[in-house]
Gaussian input, Z-matrix of N, CA and C with variables (Angstrom, degrees):
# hf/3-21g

backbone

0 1
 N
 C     1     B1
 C     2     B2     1     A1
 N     3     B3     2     A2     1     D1
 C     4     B4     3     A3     2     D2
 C     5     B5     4     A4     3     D3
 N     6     B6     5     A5     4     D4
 C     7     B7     6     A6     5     D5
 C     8     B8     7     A7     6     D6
 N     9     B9     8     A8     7     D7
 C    10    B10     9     A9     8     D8
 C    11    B11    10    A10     9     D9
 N    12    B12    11    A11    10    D10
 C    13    B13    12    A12    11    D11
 C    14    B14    13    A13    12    D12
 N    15    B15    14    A14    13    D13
 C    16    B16    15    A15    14    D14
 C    17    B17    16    A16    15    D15
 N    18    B18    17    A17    16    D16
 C    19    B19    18    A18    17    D17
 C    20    B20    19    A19    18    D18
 N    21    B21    20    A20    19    D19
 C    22    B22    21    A21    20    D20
 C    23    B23    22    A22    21    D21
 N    24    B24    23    A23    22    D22
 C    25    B25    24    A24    23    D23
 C    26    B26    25    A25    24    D24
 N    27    B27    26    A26    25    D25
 C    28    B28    27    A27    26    D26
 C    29    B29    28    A28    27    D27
 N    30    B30    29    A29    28    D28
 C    31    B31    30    A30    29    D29
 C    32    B32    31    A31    30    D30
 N    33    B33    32    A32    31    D31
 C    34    B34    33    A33    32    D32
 C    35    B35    34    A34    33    D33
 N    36    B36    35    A35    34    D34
 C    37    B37    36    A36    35    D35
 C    38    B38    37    A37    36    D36
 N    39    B39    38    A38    37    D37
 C    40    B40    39    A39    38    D38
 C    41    B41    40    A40    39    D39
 N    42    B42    41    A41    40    D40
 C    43    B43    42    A42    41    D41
 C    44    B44    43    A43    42    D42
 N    45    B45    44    A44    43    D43
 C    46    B46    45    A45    44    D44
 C    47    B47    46    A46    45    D45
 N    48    B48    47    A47    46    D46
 C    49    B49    48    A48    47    D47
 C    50    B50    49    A49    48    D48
 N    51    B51    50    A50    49    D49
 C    52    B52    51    A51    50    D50
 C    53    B53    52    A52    51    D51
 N    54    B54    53    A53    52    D52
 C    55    B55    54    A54    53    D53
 C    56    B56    55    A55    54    D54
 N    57    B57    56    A56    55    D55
 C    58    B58    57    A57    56    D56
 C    59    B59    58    A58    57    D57
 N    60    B60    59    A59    58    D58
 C    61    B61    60    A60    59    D59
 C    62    B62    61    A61    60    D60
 N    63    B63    62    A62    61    D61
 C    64    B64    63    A63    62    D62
 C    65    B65    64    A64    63    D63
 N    66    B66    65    A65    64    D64
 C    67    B67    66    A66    65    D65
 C    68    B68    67    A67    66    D66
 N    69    B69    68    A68    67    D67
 C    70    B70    69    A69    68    D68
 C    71    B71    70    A70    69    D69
 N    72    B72    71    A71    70    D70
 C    73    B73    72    A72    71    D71
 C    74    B74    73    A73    72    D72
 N    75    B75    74    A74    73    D73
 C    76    B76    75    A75    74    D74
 C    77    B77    76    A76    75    D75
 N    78    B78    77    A77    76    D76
 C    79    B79    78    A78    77    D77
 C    80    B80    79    A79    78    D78
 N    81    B81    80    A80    79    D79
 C    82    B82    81    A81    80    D80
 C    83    B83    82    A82    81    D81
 N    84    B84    83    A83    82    D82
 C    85    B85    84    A84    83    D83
 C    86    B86    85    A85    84    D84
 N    87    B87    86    A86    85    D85
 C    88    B88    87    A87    86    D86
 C    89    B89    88    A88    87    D87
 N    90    B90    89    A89    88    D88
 C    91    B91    90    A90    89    D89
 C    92    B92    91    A91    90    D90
 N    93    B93    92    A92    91    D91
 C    94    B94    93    A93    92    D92
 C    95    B95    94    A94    93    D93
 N    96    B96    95    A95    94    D94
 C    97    B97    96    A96    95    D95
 C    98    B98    97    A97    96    D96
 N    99    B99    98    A98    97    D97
 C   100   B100    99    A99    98    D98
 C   101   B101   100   A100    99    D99
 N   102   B102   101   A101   100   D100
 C   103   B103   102   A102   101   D101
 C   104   B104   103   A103   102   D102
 N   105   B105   104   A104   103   D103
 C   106   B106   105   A105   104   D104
 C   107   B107   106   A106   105   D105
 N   108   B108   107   A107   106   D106
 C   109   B109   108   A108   107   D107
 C   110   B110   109   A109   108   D108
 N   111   B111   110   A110   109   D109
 C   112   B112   111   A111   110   D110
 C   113   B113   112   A112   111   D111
 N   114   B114   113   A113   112   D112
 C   115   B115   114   A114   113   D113
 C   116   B116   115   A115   114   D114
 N   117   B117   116   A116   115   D115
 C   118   B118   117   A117   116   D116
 C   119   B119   118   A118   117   D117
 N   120   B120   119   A119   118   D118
 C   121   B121   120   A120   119   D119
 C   122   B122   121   A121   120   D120
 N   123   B123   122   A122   121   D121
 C   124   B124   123   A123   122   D122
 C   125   B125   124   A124   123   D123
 N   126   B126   125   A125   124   D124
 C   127   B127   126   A126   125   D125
 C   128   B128   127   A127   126   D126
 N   129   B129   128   A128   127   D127
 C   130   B130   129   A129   128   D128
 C   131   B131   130   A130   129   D129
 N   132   B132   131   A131   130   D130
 C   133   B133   132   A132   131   D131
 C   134   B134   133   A133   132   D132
 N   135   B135   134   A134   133   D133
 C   136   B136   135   A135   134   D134
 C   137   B137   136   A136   135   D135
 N   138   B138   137   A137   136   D136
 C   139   B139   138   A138   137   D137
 C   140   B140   139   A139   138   D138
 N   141   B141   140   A140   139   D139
 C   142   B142   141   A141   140   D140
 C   143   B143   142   A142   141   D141
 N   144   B144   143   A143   142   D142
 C   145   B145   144   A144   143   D143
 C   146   B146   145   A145   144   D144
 N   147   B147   146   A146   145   D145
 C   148   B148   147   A147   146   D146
 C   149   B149   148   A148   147   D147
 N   150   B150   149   A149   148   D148
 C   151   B151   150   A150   149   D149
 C   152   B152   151   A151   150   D150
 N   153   B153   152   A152   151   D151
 C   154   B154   153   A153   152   D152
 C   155   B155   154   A154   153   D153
 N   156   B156   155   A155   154   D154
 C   157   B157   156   A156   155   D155
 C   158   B158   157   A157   156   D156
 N   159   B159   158   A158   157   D157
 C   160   B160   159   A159   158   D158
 C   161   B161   160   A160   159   D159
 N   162   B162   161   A161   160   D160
 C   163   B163   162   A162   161   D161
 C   164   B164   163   A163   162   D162
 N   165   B165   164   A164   163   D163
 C   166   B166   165   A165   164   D164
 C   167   B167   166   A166   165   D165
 N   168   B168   167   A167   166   D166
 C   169   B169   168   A168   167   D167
 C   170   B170   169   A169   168   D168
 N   171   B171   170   A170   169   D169
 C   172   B172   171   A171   170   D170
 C   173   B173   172   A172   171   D171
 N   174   B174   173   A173   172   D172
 C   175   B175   174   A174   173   D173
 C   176   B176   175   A175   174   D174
 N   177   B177   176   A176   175   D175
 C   178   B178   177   A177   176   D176
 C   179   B179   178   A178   177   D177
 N   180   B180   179   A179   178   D178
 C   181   B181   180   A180   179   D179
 C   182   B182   181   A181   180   D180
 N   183   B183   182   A182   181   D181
 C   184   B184   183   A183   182   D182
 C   185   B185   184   A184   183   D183
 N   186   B186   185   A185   184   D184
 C   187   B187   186   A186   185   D185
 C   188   B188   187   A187   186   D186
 N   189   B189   188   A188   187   D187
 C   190   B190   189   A189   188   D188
 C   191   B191   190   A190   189   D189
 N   192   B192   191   A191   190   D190
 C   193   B193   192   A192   191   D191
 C   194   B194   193   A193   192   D192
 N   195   B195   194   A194   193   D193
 C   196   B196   195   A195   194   D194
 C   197   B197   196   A196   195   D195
 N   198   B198   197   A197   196   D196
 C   199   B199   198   A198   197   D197
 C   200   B200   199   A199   198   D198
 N   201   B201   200   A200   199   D199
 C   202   B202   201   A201   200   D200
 C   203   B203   202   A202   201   D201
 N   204   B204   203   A203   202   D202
 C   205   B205   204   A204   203   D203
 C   206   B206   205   A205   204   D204
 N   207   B207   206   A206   205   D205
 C   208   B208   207   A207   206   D206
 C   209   B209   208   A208   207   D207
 N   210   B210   209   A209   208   D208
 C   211   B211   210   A210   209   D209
 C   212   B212   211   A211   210   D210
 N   213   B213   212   A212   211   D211
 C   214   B214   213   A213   212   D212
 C   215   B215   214   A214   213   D213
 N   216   B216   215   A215   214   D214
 C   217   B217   216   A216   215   D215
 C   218   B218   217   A217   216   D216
 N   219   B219   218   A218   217   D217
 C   220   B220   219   A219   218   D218
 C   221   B221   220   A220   219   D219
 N   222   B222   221   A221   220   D220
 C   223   B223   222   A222   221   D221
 C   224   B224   223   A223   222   D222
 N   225   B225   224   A224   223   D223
 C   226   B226   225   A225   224   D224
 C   227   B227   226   A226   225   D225
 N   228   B228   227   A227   226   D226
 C   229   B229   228   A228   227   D227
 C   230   B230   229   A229   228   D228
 N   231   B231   230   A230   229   D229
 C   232   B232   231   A231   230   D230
 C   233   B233   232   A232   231   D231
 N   234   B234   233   A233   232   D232
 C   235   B235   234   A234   233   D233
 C   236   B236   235   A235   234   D234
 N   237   B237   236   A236   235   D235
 C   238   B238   237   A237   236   D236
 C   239   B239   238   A238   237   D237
 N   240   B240   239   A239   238   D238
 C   241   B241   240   A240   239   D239
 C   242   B242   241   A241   240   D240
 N   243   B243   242   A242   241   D241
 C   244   B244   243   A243   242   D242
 C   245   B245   244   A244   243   D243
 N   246   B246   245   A245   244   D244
 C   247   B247   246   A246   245   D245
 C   248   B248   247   A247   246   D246
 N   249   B249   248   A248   247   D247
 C   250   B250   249   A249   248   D248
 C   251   B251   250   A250   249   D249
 N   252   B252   251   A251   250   D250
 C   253   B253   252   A252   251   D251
 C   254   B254   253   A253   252   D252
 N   255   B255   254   A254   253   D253
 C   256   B256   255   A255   254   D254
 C   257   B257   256   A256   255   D255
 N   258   B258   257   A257   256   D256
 C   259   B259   258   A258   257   D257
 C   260   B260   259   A259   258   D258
 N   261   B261   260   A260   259   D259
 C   262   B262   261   A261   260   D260
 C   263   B263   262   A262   261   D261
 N   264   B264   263   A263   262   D262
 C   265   B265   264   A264   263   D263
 C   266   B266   265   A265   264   D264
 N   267   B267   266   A266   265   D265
 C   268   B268   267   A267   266   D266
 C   269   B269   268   A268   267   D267
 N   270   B270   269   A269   268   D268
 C   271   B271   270   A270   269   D269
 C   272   B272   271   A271   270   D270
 N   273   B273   272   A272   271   D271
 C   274   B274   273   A273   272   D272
 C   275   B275   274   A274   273   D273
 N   276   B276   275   A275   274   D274
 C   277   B277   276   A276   275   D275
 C   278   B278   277   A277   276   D276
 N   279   B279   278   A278   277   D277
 C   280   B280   279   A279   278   D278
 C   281   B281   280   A280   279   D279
 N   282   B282   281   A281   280   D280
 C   283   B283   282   A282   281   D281
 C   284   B284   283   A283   282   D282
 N   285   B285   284   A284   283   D283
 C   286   B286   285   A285   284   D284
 C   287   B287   286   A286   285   D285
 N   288   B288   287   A287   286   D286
 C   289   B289   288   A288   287   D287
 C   290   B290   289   A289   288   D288
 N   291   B291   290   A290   289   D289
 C   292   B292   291   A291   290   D290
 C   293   B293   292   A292   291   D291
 N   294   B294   293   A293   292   D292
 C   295   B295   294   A294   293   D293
 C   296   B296   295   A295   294   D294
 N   297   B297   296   A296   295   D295
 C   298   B298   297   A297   296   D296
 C   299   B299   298   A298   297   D297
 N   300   B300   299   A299   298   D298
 C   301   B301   300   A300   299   D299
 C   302   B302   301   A301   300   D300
 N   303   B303   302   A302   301   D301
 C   304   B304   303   A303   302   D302
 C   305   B305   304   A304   303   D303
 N   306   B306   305   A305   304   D304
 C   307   B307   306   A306   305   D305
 C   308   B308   307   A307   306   D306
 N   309   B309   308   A308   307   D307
 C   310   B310   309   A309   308   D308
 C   311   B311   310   A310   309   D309

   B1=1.4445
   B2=1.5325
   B3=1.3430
   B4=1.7259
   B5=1.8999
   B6=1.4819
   B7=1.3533
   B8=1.2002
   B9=1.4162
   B10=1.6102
   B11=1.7499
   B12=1.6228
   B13=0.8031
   B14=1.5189
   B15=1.2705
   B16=1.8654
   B17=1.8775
   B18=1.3005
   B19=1.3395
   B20=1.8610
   B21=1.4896
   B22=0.9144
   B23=2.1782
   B24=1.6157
   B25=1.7994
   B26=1.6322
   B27=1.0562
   B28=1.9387
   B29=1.8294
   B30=0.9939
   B31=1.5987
   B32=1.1085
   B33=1.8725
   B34=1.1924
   B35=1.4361
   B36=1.1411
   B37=1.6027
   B38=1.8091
   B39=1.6013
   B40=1.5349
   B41=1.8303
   B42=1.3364
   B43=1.4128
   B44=1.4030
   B45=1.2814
   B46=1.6505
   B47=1.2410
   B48=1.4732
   B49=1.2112
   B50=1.1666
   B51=1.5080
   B52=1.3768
   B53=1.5936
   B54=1.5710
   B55=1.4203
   B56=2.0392
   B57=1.2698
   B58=1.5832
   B59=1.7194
   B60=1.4541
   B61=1.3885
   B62=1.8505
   B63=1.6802
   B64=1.0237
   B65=1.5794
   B66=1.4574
   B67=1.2924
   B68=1.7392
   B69=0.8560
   B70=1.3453
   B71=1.6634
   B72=1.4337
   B73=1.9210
   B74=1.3196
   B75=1.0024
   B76=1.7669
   B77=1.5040
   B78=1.3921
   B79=0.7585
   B80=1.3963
   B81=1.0828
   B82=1.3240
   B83=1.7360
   B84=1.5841
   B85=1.5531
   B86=1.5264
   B87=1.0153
   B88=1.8307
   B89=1.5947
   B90=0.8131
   B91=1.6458
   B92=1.6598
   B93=1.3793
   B94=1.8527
   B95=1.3651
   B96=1.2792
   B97=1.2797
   B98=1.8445
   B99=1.4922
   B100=2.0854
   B101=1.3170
   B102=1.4159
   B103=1.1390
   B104=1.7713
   B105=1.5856
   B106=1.4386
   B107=0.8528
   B108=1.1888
   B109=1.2235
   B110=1.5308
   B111=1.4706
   B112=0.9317
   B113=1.8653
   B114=1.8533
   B115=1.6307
   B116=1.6424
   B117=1.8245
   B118=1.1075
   B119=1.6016
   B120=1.3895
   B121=1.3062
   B122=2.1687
   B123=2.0137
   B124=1.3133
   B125=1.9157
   B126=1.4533
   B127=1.1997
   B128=2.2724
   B129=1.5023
   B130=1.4484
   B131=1.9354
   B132=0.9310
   B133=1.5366
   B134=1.6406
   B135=1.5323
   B136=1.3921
   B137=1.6498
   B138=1.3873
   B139=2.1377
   B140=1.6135
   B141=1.4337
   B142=1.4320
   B143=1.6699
   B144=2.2915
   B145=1.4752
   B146=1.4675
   B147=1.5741
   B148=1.8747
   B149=1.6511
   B150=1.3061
   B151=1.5899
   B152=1.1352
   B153=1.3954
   B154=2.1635
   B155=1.8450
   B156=1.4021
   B157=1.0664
   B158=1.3680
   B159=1.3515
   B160=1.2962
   B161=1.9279
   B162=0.8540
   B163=1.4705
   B164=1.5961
   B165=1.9836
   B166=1.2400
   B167=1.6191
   B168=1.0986
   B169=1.7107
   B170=1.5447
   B171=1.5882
   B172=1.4383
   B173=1.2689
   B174=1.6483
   B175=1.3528
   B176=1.8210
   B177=1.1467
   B178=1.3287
   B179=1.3802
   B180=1.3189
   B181=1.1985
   B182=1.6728
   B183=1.6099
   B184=1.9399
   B185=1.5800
   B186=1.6776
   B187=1.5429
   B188=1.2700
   B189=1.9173
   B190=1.1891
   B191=1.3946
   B192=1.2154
   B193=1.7035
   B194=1.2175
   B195=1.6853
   B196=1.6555
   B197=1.5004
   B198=1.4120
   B199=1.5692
   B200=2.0114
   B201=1.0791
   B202=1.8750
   B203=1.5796
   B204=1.6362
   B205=1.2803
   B206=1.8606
   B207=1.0412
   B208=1.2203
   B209=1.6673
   B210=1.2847
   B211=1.3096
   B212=1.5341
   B213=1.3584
   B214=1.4682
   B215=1.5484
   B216=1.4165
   B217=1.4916
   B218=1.2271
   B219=1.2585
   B220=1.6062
   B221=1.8025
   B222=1.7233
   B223=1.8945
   B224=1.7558
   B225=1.3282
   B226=2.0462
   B227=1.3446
   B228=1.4732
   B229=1.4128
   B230=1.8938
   B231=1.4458
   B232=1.3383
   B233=1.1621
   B234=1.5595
   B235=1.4064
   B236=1.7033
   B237=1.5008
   B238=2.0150
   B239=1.3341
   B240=1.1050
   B241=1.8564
   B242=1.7137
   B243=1.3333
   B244=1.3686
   B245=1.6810
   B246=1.3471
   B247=1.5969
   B248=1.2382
   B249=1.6091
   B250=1.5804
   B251=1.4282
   B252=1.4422
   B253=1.7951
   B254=1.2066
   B255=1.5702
   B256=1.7827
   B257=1.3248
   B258=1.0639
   B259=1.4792
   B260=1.5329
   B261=1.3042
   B262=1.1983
   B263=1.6655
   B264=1.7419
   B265=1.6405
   B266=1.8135
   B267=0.9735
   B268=1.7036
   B269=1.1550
   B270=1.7985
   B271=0.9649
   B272=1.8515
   B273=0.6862
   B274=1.9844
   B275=2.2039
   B276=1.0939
   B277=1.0842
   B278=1.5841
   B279=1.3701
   B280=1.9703
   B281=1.2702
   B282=1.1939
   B283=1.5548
   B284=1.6171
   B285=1.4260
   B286=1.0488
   B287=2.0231
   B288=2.0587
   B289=2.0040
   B290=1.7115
   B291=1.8456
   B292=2.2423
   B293=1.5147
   B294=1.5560
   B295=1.6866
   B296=1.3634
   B297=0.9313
   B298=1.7752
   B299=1.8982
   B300=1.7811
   B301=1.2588
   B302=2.1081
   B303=0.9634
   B304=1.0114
   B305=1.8872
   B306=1.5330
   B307=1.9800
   B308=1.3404
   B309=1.4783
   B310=1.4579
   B311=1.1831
   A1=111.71
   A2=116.57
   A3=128.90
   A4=76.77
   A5=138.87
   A6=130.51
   A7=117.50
   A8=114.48
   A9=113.89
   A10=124.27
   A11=117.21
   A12=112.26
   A13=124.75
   A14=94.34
   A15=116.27
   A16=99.03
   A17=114.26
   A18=130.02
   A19=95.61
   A20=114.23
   A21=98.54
   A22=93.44
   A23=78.89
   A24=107.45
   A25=102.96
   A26=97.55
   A27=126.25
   A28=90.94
   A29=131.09
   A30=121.50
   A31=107.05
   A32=138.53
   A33=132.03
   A34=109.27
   A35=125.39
   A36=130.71
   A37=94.93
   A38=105.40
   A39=95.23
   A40=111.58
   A41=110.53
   A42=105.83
   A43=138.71
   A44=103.43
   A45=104.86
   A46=122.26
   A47=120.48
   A48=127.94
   A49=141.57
   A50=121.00
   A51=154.85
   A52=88.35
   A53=126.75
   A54=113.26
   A55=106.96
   A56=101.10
   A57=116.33
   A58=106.29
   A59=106.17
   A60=116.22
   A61=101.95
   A62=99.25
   A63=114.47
   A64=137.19
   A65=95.27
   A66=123.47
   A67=114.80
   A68=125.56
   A69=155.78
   A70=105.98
   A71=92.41
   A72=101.68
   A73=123.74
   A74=135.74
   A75=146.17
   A76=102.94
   A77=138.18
   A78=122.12
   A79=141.35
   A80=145.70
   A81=123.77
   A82=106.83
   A83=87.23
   A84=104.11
   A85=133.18
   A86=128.32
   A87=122.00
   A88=123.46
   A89=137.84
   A90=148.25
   A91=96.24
   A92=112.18
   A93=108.35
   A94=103.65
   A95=136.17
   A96=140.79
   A97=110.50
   A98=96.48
   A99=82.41
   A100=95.77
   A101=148.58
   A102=132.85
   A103=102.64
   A104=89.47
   A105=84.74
   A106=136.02
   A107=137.62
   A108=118.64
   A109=94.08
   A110=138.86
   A111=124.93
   A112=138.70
   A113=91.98
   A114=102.12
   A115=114.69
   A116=107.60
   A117=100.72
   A118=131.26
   A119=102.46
   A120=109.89
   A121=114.55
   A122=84.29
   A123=89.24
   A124=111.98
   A125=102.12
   A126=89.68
   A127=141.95
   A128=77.83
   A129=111.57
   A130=89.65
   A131=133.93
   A132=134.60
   A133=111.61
   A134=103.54
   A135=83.63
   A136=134.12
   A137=98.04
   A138=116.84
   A139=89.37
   A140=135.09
   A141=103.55
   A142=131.26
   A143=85.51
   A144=101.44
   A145=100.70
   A146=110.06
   A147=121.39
   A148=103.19
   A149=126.09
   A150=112.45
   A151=126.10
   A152=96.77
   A153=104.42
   A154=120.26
   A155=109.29
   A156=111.60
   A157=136.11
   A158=121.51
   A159=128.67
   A160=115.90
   A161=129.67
   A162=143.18
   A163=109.93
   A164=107.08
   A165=110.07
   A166=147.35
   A167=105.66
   A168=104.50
   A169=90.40
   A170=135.85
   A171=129.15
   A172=103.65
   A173=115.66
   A174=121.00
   A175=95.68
   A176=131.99
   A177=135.95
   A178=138.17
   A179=111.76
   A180=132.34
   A181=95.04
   A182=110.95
   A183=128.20
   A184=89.54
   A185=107.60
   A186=95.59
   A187=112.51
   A188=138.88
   A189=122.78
   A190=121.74
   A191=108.51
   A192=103.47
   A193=134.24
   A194=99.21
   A195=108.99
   A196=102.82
   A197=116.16
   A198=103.66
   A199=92.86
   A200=109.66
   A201=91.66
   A202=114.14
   A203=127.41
   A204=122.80
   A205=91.25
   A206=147.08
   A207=140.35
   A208=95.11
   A209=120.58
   A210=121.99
   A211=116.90
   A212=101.18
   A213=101.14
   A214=128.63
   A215=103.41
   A216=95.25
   A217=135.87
   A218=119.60
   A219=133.62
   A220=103.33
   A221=98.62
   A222=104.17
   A223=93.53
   A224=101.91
   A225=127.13
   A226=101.34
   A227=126.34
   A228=105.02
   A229=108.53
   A230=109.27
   A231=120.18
   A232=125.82
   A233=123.91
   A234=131.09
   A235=121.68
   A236=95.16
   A237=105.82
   A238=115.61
   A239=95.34
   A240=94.01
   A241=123.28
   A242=107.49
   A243=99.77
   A244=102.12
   A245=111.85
   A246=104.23
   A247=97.81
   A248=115.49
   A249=115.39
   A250=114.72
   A251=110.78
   A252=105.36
   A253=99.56
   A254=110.98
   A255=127.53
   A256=92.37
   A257=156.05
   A258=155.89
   A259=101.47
   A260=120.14
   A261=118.08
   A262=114.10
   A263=107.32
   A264=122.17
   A265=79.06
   A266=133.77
   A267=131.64
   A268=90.16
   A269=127.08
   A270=127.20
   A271=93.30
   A272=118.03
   A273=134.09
   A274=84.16
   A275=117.47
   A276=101.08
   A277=109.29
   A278=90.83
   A279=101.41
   A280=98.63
   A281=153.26
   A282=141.16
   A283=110.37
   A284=108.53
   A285=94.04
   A286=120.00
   A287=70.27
   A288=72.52
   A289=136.56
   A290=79.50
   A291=99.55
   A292=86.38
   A293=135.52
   A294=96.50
   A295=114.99
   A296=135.07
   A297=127.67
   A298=92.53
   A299=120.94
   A300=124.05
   A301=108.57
   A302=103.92
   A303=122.52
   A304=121.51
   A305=75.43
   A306=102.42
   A307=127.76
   A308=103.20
   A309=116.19
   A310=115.44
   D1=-32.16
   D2=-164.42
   D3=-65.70
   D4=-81.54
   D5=-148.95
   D6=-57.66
   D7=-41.19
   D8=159.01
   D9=-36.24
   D10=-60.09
   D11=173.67
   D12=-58.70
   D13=-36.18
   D14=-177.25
   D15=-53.67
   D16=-43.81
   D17=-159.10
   D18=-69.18
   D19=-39.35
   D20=-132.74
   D21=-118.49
   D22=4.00
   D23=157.63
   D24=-67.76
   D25=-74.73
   D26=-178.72
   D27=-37.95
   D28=-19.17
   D29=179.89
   D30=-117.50
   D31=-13.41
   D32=147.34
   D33=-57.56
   D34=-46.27
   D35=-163.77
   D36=-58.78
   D37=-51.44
   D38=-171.95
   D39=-56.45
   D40=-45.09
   D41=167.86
   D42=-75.68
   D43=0.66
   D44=152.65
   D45=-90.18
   D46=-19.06
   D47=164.96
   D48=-67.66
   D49=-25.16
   D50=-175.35
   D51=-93.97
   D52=-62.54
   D53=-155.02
   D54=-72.26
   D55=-26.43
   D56=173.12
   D57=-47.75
   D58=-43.52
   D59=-166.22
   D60=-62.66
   D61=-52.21
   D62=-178.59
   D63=-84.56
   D64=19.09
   D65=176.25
   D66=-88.36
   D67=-30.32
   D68=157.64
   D69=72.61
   D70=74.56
   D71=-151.08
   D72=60.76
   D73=63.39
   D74=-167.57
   D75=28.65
   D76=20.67
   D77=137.16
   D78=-55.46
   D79=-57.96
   D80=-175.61
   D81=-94.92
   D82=128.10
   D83=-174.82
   D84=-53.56
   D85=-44.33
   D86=152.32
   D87=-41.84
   D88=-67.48
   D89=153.05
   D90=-21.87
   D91=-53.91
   D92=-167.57
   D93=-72.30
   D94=-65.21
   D95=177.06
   D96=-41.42
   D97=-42.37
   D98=176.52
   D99=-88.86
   D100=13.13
   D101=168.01
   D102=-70.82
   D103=-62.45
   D104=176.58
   D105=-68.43
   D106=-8.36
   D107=-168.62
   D108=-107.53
   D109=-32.13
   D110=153.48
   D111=-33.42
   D112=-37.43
   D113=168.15
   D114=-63.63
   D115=-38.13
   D116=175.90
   D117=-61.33
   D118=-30.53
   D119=-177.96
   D120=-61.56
   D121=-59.31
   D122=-168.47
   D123=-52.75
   D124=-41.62
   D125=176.21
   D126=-58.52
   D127=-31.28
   D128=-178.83
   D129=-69.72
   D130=-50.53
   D131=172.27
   D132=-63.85
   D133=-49.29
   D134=173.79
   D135=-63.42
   D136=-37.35
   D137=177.47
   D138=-66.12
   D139=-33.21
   D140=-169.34
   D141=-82.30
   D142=-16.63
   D143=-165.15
   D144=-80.85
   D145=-23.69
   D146=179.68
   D147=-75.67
   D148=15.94
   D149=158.02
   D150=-106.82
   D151=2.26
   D152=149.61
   D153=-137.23
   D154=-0.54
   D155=161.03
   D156=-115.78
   D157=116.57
   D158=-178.33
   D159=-2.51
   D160=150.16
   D161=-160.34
   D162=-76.09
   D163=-73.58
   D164=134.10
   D165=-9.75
   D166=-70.72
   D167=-170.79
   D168=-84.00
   D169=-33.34
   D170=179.64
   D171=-38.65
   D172=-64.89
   D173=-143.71
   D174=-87.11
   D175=-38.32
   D176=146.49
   D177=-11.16
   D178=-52.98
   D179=-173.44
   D180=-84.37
   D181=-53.17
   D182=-164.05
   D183=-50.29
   D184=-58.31
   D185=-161.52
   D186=-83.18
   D187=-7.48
   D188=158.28
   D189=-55.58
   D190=-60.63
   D191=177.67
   D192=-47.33
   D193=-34.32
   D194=179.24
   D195=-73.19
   D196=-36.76
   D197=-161.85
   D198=-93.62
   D199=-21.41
   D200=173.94
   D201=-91.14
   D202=4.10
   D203=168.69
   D204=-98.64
   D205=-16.55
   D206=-168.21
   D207=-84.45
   D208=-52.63
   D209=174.72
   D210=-55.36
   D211=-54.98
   D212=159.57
   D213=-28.86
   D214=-75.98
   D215=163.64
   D216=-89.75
   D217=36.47
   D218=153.29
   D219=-77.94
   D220=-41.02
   D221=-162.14
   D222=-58.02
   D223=-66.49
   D224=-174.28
   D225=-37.50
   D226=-43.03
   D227=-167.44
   D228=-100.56
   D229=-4.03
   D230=-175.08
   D231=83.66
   D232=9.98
   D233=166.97
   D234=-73.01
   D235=-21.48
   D236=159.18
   D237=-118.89
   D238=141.10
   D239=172.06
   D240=-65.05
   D241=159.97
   D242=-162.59
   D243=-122.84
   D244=147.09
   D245=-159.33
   D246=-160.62
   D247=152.37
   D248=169.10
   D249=-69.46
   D250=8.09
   D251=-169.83
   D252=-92.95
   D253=-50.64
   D254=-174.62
   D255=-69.47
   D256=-56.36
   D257=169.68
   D258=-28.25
   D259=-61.76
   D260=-171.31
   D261=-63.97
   D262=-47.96
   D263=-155.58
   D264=-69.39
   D265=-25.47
   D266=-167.14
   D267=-66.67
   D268=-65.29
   D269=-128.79
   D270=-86.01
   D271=-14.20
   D272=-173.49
   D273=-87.00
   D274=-43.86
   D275=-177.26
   D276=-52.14
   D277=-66.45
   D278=-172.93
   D279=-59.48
   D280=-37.01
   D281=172.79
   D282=-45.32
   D283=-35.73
   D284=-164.42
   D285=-79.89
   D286=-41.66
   D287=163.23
   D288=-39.60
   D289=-42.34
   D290=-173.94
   D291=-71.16
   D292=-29.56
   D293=173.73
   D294=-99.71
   D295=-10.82
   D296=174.85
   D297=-59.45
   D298=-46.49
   D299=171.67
   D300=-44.20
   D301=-70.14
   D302=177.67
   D303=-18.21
   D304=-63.12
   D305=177.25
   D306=-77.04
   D307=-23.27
   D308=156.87
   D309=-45.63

């Protein structure tokens, strides 16, 4: 249950991250409100999934997903460029999560 939640921290983080962007310094109010409450979540998932999983691979795993689904949807909407390199360095990200998963 701890990686599920952990998993699904790591996809709050990407959407607090994206809405932060689009907050345009907490100025505009929709973007601020899912920031937070998204921060609240991801964080509240991450402290719950770290009371049976190692500290390390918790926070490891939280910020791969968050930071390779944020890239992700930077590529999809065209605000990042899209490339077989970042395609690849993504895909080495999530590999790495499925083995810290793995080794658990």
């Amino acid at each position: 249950m701890s990686w599920v939640v952990l998993v699904l921290a790591g996809v709050a983080e990407a959407v607090w991250a994206i809405a932060l962007g689009k907050s345009q310094g907490f100025s505009q109010w929709v973007p601020t409100v899912v920031f937070l409450v998204a921060l609240g979540a991801s964080m509240t998932g991450l402290a719950w999934a770290m009371r049976t999983l190692p500290t390390g691979t918790a926070y490891a795993v939280w910020v791969g997903i968050g930071a390779a689904l944020t890239v992700t949807y930077g590529m999809v909407t065209g605000t990042e460029s899209a490339s077989v390199w970042r395609v690849l360095f993504l895909a080495m990200i999530i590999g790495g999560v499925i083995g810290l998963k793995a080794i658990d």
